[in-house]
C-alpha positions as CSV (number, residue, x, y, z in Angstrom):
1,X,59.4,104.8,100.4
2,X,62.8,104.7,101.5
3,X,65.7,103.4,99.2
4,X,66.6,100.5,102.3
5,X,65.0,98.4,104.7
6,X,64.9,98.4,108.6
7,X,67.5,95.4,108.5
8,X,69.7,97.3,106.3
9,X,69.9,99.9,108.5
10,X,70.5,98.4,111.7
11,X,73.3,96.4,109.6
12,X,74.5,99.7,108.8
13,X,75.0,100.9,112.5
14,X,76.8,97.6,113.5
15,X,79.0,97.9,110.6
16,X,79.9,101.6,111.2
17,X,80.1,101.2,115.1
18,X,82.4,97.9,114.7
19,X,84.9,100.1,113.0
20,X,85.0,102.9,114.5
21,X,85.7,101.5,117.8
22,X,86.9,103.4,120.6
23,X,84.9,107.0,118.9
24,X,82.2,105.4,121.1
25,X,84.1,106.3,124.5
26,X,85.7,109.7,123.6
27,X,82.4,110.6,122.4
28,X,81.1,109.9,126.0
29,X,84.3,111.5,127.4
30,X,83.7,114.9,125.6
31,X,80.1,114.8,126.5
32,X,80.8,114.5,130.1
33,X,83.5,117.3,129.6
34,X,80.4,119.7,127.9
35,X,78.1,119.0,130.9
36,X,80.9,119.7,133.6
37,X,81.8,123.2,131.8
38,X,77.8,124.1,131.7
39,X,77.9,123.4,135.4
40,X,80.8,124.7,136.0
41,X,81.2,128.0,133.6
42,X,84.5,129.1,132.8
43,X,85.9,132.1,130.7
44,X,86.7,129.5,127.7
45,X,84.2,127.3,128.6
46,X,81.4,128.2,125.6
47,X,84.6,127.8,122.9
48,X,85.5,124.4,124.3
49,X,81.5,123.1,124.5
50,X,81.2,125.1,121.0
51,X,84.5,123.0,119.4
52,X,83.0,119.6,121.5
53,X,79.6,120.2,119.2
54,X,81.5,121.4,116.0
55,X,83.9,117.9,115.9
56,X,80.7,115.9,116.8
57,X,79.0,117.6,113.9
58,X,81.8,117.2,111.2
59,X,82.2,113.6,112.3
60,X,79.0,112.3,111.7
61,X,78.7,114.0,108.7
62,X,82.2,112.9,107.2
63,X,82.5,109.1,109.4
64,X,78.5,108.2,109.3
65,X,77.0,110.2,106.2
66,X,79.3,110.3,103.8
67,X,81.7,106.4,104.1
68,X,79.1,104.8,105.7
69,X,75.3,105.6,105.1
70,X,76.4,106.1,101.5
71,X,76.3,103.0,100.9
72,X,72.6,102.4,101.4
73,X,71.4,106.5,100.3
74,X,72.9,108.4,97.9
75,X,71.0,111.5,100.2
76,X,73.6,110.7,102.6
77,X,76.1,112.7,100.4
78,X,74.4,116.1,100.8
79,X,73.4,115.0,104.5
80,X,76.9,115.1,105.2
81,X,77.9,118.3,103.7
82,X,74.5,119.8,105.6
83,X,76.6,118.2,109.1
84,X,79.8,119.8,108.2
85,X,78.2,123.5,107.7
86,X,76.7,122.5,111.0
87,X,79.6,121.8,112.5
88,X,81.4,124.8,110.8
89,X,78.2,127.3,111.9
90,X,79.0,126.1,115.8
91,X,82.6,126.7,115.9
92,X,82.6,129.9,113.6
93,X,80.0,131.2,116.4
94,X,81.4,129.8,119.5
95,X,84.9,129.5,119.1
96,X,85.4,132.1,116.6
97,X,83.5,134.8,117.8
98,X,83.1,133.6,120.8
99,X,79.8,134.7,121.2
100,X,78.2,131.3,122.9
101,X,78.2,131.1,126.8
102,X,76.5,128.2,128.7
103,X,75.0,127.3,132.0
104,X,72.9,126.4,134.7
105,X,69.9,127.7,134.3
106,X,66.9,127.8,135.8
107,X,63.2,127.7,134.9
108,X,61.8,125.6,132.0
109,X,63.9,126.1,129.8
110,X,66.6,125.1,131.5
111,X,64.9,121.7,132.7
112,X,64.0,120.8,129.2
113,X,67.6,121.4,128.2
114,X,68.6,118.7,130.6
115,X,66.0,116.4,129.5
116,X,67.2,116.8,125.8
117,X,71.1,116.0,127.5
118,X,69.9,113.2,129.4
119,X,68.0,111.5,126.5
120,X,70.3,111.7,124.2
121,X,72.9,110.5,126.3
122,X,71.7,107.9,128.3
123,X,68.1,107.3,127.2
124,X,67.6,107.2,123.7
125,X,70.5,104.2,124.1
126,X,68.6,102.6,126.9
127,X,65.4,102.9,125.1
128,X,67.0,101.6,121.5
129,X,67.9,98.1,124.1
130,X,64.7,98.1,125.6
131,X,62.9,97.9,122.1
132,X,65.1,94.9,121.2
133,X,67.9,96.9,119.5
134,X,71.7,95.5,120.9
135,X,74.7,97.0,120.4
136,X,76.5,97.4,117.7
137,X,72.8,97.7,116.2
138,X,71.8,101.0,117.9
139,X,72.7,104.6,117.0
140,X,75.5,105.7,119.7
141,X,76.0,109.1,121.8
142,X,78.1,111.6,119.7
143,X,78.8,109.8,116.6
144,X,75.4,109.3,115.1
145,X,73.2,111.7,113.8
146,X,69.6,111.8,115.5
147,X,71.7,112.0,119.4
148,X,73.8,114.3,118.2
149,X,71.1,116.7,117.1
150,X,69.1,116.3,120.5
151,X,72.3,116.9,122.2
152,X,72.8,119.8,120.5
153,X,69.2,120.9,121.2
154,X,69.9,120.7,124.6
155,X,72.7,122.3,125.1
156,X,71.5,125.4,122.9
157,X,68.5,125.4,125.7
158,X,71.1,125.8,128.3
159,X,72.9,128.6,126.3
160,X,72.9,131.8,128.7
161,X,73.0,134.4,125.5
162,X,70.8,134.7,122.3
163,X,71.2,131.6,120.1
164,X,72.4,132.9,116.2
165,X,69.5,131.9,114.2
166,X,71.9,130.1,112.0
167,X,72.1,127.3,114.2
168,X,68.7,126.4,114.3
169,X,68.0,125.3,110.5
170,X,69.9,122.1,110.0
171,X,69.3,120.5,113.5
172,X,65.4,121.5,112.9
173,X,65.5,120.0,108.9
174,X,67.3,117.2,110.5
175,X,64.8,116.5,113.2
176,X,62.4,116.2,110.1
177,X,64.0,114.1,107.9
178,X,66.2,111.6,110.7
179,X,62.9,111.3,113.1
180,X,60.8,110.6,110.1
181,X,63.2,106.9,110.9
182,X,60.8,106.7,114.0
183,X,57.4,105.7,111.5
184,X,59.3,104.2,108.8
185,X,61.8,102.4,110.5
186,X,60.5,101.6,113.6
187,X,63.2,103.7,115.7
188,X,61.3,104.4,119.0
189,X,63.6,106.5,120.2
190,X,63.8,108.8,117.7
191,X,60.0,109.9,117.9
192,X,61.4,112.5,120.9
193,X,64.1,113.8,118.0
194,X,60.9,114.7,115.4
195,X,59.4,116.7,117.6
196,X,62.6,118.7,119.5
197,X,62.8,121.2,116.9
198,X,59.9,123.0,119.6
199,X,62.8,124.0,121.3
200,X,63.4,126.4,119.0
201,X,60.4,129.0,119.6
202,X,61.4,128.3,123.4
203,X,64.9,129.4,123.0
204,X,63.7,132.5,121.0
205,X,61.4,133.5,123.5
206,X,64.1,132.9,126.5
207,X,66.5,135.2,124.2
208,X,64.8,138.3,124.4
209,X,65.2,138.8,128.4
210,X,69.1,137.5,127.5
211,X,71.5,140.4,127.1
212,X,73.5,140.2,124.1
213,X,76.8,138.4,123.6
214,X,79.7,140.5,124.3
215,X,81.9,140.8,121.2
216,X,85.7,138.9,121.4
217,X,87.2,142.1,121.4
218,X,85.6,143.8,124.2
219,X,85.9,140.5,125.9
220,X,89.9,140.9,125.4
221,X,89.9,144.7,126.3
């Protein structure tokens, strides 16, 4: 039994969208700016997609866990910190070491990597309307947790060399515990985010025909 209700809730999401007005835009802005540099790979391409999923990480766990959702779930607290490790893992392995590249493609791996991108972009809003959800009500692209981790997902499908294993446990316990929303809440759209933790085994079997990450320094020789 959850400590709120389903009105509560989408309450919550107006409240929390209504102030932080214009995040909703830049989130869509940096998202766009992610998909162009896995199109389009450049040499700091994977630190700037790694640093795009490390602030939307730390955002949602500092904005939406811990002053907003707070309020109705004391769990939110440790939520949060759970989103800033997150957030901290992706930019200590991508912009740190530098040891995340992205792109393209191919096979279907690849084409489920785009489906997670595409759903958690565009559909999962779409689908949140279509169910009778209006904005501010619905959880937004980039700055709520449930499209964040299937955006994340996706992008760690489209990841051209082996995925740390660290950056699968949080996004997998979170696809637990924030799609478990989709029976108790009535969130249709987040029924695709409690079962896209079976990315994972994909990605781990698409890893071992990957060669490994160059290191930063023989990157820089």
């Amino acid at each position: 039994m959850l400590a709120f209700t389903g009105d509560q809730f989408l309450a919550l999401f107006a409240a929390y969208n209504e102030a932080v007005w214009p995040a909703q835009i830049l989130s869509y802005l940096l998202g766009v700016a992610t998909v162009v540099l896995v199109i389009r790979p450049s040499r700091a391409g994977g630190r700037i997609i790694g640093l795009a999923l490390a602030v939307m990480w730390v955002w949602t766990g500092v904005a939406y866990h811990w002053l907003f959702f707070s309020s109705i779930n004391k769990a939110a607290l440790p939520f949060g910190a759970l989103f800033i490790v997150q957030g901290g893992l992706l930019f200590f392995e991508a912009v740190w070491r530098g040891r995340m590249t992205f792109g393209m493609g191919r096979g279907p791996t690849a084409w489920l990597g785009w489906t997670f991108v595409i759903y958690a972009a565009a559909i999962y809003p779409l689908l949140g309307m279509w169910m009778g959800h209006r904005y501010p009500e619905i959880p937004m692209f980039g700055i709520s947790p449930c499209p964040v981790t299937i955006f994340t997902f996706g992008l760690l499908l489209l990841t051209t060399t082996p995925v740390s294993r660290w950056l699968f446990v949080i996004p997998v316990l979170w696809s637990l515990v924030g799609g478990s929303a989709a029976i108790l809440l009535g969130v249709t759209q987040d029924w695709f985010l409690l079962f896209s933790g079976a990315a994972v085994p994909l990605i781990l079997l698409r890893d071992r025909n990957l060669p490994p990450a160059p290191s930063a320094a023989r990157r820089s020789a």
